[in-house]
C-alpha positions in Angstrom: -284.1 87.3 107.9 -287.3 85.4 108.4 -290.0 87.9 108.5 -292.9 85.5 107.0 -294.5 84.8 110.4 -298.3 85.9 109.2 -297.2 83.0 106.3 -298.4 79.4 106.5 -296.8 76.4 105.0 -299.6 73.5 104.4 -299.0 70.6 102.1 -301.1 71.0 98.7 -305.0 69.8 99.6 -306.1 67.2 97.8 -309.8 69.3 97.6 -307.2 72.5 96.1 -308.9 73.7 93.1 -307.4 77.1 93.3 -305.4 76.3 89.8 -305.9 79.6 87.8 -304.8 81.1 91.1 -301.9 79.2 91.3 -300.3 79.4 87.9 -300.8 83.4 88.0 -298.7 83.3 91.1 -296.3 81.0 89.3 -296.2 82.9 86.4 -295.8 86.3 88.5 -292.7 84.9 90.2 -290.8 83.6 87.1 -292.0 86.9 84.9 -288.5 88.5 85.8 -287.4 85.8 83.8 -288.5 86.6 80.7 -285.7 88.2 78.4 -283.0 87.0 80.7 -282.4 83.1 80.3 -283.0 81.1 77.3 -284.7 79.0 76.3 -287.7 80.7 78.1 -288.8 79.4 81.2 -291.1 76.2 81.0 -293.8 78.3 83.2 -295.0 79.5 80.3 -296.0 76.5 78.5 -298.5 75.4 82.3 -301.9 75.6 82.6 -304.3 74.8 85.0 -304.8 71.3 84.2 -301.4 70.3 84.0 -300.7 72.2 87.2 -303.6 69.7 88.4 -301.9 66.7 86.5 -298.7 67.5 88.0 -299.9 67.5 91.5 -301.3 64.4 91.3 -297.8 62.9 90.6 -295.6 65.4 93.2 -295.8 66.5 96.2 -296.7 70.0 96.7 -296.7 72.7 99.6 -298.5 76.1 99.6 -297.3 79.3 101.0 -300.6 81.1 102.5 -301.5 84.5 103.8 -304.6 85.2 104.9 -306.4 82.8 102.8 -304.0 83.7 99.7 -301.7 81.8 98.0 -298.7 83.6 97.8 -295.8 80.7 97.4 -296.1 77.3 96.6 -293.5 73.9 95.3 -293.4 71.1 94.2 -291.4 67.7 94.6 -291.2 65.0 92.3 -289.9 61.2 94.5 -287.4 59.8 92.8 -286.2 56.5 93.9 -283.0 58.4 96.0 -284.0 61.8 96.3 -287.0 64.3 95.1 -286.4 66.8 92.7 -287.4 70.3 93.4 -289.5 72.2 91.2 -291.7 75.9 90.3 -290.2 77.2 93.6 -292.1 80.7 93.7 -293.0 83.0 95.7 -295.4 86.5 95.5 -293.0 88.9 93.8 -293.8 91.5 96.8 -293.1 89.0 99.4 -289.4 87.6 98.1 -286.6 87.9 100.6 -288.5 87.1 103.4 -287.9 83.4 104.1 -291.0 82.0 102.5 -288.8 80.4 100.0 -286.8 78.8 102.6 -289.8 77.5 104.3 -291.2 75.4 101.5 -288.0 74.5 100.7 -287.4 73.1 104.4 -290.8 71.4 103.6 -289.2 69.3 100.7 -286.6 68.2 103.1 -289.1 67.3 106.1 -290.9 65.3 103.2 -287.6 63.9 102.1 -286.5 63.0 105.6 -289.8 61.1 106.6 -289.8 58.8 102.7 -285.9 57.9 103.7 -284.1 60.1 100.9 -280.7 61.2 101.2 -281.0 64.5 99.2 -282.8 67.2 96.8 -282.0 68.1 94.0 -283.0 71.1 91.7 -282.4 72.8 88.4 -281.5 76.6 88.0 -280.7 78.6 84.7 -277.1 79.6 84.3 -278.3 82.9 83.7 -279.9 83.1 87.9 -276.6 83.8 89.5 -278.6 85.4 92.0 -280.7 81.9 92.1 -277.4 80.1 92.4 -276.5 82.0 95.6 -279.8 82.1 96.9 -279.3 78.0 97.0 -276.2 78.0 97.9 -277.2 79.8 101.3 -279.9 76.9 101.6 -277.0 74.3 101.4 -277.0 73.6 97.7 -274.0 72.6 95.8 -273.7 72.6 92.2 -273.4 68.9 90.8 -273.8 69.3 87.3 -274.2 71.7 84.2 -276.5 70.8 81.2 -278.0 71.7 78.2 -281.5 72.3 76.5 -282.0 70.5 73.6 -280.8 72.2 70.4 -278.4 73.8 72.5 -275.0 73.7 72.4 -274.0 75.4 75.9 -275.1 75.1 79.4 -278.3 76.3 80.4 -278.9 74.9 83.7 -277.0 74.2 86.8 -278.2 71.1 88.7 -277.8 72.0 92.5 -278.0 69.2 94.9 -278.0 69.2 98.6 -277.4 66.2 100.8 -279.7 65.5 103.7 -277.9 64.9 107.1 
């Protein structure tokens, strides 16, 4: 259920300088993470200024509560599809649709630039993740491995705009 009413969804500013805020939300969202998929998430290895960097080259949509940033995501374009990335969302506020809403951002975005789909990456060890995705339309398309690793890590889910 949708309870994020009080919750904006803005695309990223292009005068945003609110990066130290943004990668402790980030790395909030992903801390439940740690211990539970490896190779450790690749959160841990942004900063500020490549959170800055990489908004210069995707998309990105902020989540905002009374002034606060308490979701954001961002979407590389690709030359058939963007690819969906550092989905997260204020560990206090998850389950509430805020998720959803960026998400249905992406595909807004996705929609207007003439893609057919979106496509994200999820660790195999998420299953709650995979299901969460699922529920937004996601299929899995694909299973691949880290480097110097010789299972699956991540489940590429795709979903296919109509």
């Amino acid at each position: 259920m949708d309870q994020s009413v009080g919750i904006s969804i803005t695309g990223l500013p292009a005068h945003f300088d609110r990066w130290d805020d943004l990668l402790a939300l980030i790395r909030r969202a992903f801390a439940y993470m740690d211990g539970i998929i490896d190779p450790p998430s690749s959160a841990h290895l942004l900063t500020a200024d490549t959170l800055a960097e990489k908004a210069k080259r995707e998309a990105g949509f902020l989540a905002i509560e009374n002034g606060r940033v308490v979701g954001c995501v961002f979407a590389l374009e690709r030359a058939q599809d963007f690819y969906v990335g550092k989905l997260a969302v204020e560990p206090r506020l998850q389950g509430q649709g805020i998720g959803a809403r960026l998400m249905r951002a992406v595909e807004d975005l996705a929609r207007e630039r003439g893609k057919d789909a979106i496509e994200l990456q999820t660790r195999i060890e998420l299953t709650a993740n995979h299901a969460a995705f699922a529920r937004l339309g996601f299929r899995e398309s694909e299973r691949t491995a880290h480097a110097g690793y010789d299972r699956p890590t991540s489940i590429t889910m795709r979903k296919v705009l109509l």
